[in-house]
PDB file with SEQRES, HELIX, SHEET and CRYST1 records, atoms N, CA, C and O in Angstrom:
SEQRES   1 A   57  UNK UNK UNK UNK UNK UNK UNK UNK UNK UNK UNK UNK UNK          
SEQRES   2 A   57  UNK UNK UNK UNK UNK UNK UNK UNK UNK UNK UNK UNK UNK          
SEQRES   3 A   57  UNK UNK UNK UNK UNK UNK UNK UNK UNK UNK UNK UNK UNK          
SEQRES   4 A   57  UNK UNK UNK UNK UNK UNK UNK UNK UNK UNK UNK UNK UNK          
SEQRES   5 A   57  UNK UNK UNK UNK UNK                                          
HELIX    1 AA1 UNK A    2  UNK A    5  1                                   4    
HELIX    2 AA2 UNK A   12  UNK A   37  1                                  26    
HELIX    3 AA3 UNK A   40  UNK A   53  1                                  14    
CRYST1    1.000    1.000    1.000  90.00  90.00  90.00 P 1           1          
ATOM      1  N   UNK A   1      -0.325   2.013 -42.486  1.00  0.00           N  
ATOM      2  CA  UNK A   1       0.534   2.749 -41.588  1.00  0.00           C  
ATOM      3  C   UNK A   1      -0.030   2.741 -40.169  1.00  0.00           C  
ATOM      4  O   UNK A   1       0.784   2.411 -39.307  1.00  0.00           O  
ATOM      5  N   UNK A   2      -1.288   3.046 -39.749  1.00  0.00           N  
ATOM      6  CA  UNK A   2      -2.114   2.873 -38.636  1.00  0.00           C  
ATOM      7  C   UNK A   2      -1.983   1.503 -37.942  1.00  0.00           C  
ATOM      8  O   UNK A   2      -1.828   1.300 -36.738  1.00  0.00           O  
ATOM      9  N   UNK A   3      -2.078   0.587 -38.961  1.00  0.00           N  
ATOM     10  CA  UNK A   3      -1.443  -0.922 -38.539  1.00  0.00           C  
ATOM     11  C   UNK A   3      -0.577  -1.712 -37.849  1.00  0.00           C  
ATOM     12  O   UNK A   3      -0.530  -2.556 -36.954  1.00  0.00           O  
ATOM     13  N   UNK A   4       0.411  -0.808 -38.993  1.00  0.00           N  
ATOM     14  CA  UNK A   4       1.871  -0.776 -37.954  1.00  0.00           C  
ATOM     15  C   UNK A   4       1.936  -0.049 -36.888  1.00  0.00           C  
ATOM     16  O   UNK A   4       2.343  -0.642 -35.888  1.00  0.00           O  
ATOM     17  N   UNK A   5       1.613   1.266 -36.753  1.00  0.00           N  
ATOM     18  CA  UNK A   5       1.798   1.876 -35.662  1.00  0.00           C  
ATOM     19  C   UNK A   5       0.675   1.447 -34.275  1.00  0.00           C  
ATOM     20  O   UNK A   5       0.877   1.730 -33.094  1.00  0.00           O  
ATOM     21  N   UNK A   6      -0.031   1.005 -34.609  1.00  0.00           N  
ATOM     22  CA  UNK A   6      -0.941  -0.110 -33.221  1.00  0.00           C  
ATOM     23  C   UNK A   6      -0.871  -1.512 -32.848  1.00  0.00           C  
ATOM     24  O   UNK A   6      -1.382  -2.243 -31.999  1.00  0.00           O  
ATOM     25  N   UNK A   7       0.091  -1.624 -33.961  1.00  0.00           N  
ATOM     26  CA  UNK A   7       1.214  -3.282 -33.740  1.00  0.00           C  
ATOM     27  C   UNK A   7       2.292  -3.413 -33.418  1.00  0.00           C  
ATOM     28  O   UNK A   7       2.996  -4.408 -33.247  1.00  0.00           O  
ATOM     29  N   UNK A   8       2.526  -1.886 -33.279  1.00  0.00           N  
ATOM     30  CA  UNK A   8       4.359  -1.712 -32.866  1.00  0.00           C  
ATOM     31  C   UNK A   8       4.327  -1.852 -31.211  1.00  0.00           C  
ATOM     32  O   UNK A   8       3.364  -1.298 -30.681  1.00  0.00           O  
ATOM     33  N   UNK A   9       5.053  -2.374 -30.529  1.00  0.00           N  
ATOM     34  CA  UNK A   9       5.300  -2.801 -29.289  1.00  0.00           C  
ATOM     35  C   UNK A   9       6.729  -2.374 -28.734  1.00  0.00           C  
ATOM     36  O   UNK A   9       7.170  -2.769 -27.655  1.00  0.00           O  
ATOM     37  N   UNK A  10       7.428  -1.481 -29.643  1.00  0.00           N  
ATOM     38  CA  UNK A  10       9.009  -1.183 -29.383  1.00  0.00           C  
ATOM     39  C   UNK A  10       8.696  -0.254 -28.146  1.00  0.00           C  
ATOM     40  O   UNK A  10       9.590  -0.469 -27.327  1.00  0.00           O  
ATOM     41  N   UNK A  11       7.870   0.624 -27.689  1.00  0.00           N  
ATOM     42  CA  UNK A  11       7.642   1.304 -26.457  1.00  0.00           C  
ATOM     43  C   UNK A  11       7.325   0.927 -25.183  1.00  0.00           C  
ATOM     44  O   UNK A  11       7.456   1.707 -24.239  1.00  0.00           O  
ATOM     45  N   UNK A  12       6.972  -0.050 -25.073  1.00  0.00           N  
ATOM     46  CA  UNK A  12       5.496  -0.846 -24.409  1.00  0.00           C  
ATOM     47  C   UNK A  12       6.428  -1.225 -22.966  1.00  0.00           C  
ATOM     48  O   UNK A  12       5.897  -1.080 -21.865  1.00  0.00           O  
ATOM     49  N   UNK A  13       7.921  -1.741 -23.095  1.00  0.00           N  
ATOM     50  CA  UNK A  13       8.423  -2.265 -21.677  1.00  0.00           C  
ATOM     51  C   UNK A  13       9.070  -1.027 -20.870  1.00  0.00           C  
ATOM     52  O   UNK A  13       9.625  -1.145 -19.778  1.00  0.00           O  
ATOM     53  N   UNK A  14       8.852   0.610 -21.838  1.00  0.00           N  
ATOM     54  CA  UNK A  14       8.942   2.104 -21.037  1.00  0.00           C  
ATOM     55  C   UNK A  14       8.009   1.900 -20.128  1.00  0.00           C  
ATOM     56  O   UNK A  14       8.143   1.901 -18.904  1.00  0.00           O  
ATOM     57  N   UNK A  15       6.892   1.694 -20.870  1.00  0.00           N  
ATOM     58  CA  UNK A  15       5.919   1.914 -20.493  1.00  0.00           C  
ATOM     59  C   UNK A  15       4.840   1.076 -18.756  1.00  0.00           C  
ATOM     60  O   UNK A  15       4.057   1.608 -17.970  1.00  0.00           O  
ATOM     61  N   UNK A  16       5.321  -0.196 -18.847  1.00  0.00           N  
ATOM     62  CA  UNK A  16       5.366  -1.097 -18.165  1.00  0.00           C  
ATOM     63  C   UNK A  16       6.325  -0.788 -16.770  1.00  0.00           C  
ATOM     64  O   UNK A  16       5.956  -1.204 -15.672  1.00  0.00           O  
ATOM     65  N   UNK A  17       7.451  -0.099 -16.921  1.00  0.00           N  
ATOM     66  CA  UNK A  17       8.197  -0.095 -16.197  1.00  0.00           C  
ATOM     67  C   UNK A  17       7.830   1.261 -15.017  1.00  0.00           C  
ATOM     68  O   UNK A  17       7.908   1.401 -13.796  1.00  0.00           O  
ATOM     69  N   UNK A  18       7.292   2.320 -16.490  1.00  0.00           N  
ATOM     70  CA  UNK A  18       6.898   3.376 -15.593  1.00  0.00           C  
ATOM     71  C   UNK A  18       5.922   3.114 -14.896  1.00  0.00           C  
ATOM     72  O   UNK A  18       6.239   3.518 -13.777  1.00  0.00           O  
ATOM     73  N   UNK A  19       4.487   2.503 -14.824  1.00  0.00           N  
ATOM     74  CA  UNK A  19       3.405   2.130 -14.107  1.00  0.00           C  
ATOM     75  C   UNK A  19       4.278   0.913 -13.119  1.00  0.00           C  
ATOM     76  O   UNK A  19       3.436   0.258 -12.504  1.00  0.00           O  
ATOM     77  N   UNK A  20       5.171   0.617 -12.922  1.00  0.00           N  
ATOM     78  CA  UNK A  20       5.712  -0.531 -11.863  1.00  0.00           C  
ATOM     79  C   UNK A  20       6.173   0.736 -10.651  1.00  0.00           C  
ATOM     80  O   UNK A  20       5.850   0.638  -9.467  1.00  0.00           O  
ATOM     81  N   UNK A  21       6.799   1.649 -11.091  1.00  0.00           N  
ATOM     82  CA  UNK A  21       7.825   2.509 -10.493  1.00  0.00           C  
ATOM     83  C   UNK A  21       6.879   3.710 -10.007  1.00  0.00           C  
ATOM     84  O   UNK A  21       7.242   4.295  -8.986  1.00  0.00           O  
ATOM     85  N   UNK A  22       5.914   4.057 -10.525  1.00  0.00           N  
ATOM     86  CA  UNK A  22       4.540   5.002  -9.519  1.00  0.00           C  
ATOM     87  C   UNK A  22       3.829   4.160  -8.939  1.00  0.00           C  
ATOM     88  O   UNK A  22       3.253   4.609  -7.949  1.00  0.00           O  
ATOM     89  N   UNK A  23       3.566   2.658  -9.274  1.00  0.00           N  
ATOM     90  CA  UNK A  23       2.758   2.110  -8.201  1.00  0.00           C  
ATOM     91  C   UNK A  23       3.636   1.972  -7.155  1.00  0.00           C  
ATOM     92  O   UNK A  23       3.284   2.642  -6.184  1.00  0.00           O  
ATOM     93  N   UNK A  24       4.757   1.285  -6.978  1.00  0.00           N  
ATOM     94  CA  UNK A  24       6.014   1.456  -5.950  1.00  0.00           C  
ATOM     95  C   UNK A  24       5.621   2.820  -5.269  1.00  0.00           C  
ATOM     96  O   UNK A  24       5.014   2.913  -4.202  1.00  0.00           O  
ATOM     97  N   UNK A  25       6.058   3.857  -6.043  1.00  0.00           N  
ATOM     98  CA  UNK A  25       5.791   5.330  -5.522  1.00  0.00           C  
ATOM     99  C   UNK A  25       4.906   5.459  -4.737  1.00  0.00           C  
ATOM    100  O   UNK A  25       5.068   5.842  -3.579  1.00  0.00           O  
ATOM    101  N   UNK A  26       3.397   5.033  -5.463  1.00  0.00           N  
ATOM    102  CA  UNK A  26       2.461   5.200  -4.346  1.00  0.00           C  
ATOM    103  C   UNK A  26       2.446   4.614  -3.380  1.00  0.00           C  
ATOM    104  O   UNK A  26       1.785   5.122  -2.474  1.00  0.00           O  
ATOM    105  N   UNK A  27       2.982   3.600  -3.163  1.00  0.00           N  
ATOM    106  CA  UNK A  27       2.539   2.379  -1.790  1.00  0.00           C  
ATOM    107  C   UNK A  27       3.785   2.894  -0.770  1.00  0.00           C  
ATOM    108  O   UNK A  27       3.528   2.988   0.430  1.00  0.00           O  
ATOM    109  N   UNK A  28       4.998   3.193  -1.210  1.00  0.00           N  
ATOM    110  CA  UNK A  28       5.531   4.111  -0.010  1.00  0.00           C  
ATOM    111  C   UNK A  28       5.512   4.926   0.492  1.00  0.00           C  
ATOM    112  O   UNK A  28       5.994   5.086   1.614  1.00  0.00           O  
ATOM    113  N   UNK A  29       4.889   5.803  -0.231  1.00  0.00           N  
ATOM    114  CA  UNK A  29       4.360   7.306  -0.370  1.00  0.00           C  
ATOM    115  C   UNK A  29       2.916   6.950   1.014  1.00  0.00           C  
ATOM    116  O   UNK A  29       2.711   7.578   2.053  1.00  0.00           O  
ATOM    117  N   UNK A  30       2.426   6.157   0.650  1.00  0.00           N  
ATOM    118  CA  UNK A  30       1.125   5.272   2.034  1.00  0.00           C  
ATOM    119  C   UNK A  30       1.613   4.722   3.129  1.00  0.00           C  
ATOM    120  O   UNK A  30       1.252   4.946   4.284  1.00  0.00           O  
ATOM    121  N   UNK A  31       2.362   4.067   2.796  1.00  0.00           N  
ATOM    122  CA  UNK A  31       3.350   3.251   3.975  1.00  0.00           C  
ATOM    123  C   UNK A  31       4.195   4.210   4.890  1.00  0.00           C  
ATOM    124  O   UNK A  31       4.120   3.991   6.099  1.00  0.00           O  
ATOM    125  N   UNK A  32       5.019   5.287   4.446  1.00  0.00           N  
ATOM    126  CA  UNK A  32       5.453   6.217   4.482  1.00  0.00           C  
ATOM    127  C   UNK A  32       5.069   7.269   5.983  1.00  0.00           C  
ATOM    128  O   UNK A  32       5.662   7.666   6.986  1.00  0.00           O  
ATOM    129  N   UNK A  33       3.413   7.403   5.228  1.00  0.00           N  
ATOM    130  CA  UNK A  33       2.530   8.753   5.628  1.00  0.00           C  
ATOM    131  C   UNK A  33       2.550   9.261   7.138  1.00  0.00           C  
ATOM    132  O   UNK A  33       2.808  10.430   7.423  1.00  0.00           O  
ATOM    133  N   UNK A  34       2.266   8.324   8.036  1.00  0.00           N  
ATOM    134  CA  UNK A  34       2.295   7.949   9.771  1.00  0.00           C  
ATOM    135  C   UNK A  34       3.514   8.684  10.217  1.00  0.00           C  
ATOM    136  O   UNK A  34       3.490   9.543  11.099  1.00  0.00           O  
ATOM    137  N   UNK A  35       4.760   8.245   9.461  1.00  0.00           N  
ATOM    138  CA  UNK A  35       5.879   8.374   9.996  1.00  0.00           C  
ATOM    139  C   UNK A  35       6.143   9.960   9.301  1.00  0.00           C  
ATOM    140  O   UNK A  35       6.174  10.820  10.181  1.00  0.00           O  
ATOM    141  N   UNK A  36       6.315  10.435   8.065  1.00  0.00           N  
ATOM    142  CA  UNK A  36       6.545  11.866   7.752  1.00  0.00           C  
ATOM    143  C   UNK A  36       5.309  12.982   8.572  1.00  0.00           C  
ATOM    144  O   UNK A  36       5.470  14.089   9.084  1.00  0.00           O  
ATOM    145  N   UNK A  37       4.377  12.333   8.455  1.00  0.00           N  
ATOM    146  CA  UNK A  37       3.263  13.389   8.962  1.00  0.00           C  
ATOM    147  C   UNK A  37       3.192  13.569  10.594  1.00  0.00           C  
ATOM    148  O   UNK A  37       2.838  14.651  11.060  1.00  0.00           O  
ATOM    149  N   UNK A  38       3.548  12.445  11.457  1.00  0.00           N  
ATOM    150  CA  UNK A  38       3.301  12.366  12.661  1.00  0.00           C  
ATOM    151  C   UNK A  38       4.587  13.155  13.361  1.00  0.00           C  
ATOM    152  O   UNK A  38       5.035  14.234  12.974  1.00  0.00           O  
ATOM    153  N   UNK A  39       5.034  12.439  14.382  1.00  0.00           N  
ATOM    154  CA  UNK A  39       6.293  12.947  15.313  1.00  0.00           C  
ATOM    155  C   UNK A  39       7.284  12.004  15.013  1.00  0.00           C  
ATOM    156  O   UNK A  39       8.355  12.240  15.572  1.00  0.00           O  
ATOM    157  N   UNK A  40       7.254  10.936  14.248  1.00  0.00           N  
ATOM    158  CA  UNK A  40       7.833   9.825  13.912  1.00  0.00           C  
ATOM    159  C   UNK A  40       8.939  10.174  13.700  1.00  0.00           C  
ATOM    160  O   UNK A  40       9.957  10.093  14.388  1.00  0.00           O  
ATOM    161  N   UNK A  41       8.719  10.651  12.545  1.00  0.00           N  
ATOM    162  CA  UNK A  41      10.188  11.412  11.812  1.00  0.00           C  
ATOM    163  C   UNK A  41      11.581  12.149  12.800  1.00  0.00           C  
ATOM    164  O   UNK A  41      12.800  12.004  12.708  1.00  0.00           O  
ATOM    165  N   UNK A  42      10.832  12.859  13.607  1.00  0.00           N  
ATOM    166  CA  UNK A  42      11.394  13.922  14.059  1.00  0.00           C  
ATOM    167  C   UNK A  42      12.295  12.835  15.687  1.00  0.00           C  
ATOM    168  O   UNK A  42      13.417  12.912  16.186  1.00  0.00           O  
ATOM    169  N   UNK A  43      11.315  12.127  15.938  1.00  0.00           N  
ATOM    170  CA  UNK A  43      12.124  10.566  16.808  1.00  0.00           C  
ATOM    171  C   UNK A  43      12.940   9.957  16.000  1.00  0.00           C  
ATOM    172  O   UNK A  43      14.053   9.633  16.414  1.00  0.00           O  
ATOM    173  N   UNK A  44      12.644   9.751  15.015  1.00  0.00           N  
ATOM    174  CA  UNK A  44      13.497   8.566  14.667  1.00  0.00           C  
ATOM    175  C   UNK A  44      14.862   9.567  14.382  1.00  0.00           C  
ATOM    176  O   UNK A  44      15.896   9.395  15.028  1.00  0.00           O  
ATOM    177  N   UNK A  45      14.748  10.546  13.424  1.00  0.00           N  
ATOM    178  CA  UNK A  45      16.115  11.314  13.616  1.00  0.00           C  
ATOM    179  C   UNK A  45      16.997  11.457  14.650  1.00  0.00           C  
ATOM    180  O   UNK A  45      18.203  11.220  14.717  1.00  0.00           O  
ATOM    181  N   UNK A  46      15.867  12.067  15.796  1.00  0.00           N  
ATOM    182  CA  UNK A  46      17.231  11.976  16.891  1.00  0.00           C  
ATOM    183  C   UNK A  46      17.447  10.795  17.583  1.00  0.00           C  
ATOM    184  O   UNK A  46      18.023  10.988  18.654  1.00  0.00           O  
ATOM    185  N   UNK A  47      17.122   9.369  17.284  1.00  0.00           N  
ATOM    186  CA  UNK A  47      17.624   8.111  17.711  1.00  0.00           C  
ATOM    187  C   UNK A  47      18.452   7.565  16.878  1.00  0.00           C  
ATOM    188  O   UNK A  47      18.959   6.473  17.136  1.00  0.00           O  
ATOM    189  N   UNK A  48      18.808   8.453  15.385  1.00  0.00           N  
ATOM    190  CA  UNK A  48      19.747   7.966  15.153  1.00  0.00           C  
ATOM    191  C   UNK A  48      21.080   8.860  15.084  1.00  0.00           C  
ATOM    192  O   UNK A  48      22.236   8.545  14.802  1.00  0.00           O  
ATOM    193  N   UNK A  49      20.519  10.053  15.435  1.00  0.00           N  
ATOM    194  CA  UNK A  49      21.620  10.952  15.811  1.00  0.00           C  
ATOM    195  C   UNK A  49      22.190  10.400  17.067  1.00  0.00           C  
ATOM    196  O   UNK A  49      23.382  10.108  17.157  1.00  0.00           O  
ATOM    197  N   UNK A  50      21.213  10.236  18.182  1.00  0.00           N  
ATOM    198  CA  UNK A  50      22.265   9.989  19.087  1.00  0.00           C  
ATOM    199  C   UNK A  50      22.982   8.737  19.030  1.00  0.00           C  
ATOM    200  O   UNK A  50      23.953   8.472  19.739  1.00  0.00           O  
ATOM    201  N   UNK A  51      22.473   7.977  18.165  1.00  0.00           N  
ATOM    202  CA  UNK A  51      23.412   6.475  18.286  1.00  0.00           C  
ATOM    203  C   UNK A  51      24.259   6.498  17.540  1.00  0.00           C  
ATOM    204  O   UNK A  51      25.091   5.607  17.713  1.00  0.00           O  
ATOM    205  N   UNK A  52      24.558   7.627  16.164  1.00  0.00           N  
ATOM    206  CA  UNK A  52      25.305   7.755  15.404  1.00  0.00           C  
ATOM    207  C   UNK A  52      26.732   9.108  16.683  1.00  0.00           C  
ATOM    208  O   UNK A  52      27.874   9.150  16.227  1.00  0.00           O  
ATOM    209  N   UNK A  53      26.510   9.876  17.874  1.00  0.00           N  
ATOM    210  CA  UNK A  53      27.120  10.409  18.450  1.00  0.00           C  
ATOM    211  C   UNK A  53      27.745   9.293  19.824  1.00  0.00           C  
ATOM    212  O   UNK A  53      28.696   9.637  20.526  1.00  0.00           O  
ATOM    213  N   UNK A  54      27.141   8.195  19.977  1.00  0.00           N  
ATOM    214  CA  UNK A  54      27.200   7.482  20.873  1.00  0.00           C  
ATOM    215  C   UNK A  54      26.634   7.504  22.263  1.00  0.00           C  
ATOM    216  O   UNK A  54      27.192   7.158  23.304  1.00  0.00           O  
ATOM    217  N   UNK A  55      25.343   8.005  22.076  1.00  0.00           N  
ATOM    218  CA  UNK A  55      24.512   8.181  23.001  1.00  0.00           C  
ATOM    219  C   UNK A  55      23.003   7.664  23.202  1.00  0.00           C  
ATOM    220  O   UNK A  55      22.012   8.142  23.755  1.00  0.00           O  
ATOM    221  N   UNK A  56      23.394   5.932  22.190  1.00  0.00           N  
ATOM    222  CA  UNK A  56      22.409   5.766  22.002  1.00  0.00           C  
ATOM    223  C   UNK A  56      21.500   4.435  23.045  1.00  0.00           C  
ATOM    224  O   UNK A  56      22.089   3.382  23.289  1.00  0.00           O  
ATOM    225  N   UNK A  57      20.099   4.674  23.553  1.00  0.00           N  
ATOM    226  CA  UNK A  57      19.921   3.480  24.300  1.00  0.00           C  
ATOM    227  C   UNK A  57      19.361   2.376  24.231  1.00  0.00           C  
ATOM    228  O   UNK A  57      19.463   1.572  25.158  1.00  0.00           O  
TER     229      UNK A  57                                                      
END                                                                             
C-alpha cells in the first residue's frame, strides 16, 4: 500500500503548477516593489487618469 501510494503521480501536475504560479508570484511581487513602495504608483495613476480625461502629455 505504501508502494502505491509513493508511486502514485495522479497529484504531482497540482503540484507543479502551484510552485510555477508562486514563483511567478514572487518575481512580480520583486519586479513590482520600486513602483508600489515608491511615488511610482501614485504617478503613474494620475498619468493615466489624465490621459484617460484627455489631459494627457
Amino acid at each position: 500500500m505504501l508502494k502505491k501510494f509513493l508511486s502514485d503521480e495522479e497529484g504531482a501536475q497540482v503540484i507543479e503548477y502551484a510552485l510555477i504560479i508562486a514563483a511567478i508570484s514572487i518575481v512580480l511581487v520583486l519586479a513590482l516593489q520600486p513602483l508600489l513602495l515608491g511615488t511610482g504608483i501614485g504617478a503613474l495613476v494620475t498619468r493615466v487618469v489624465d490621459c484617460l480625461t484627455g489631459t494627457c502629455s
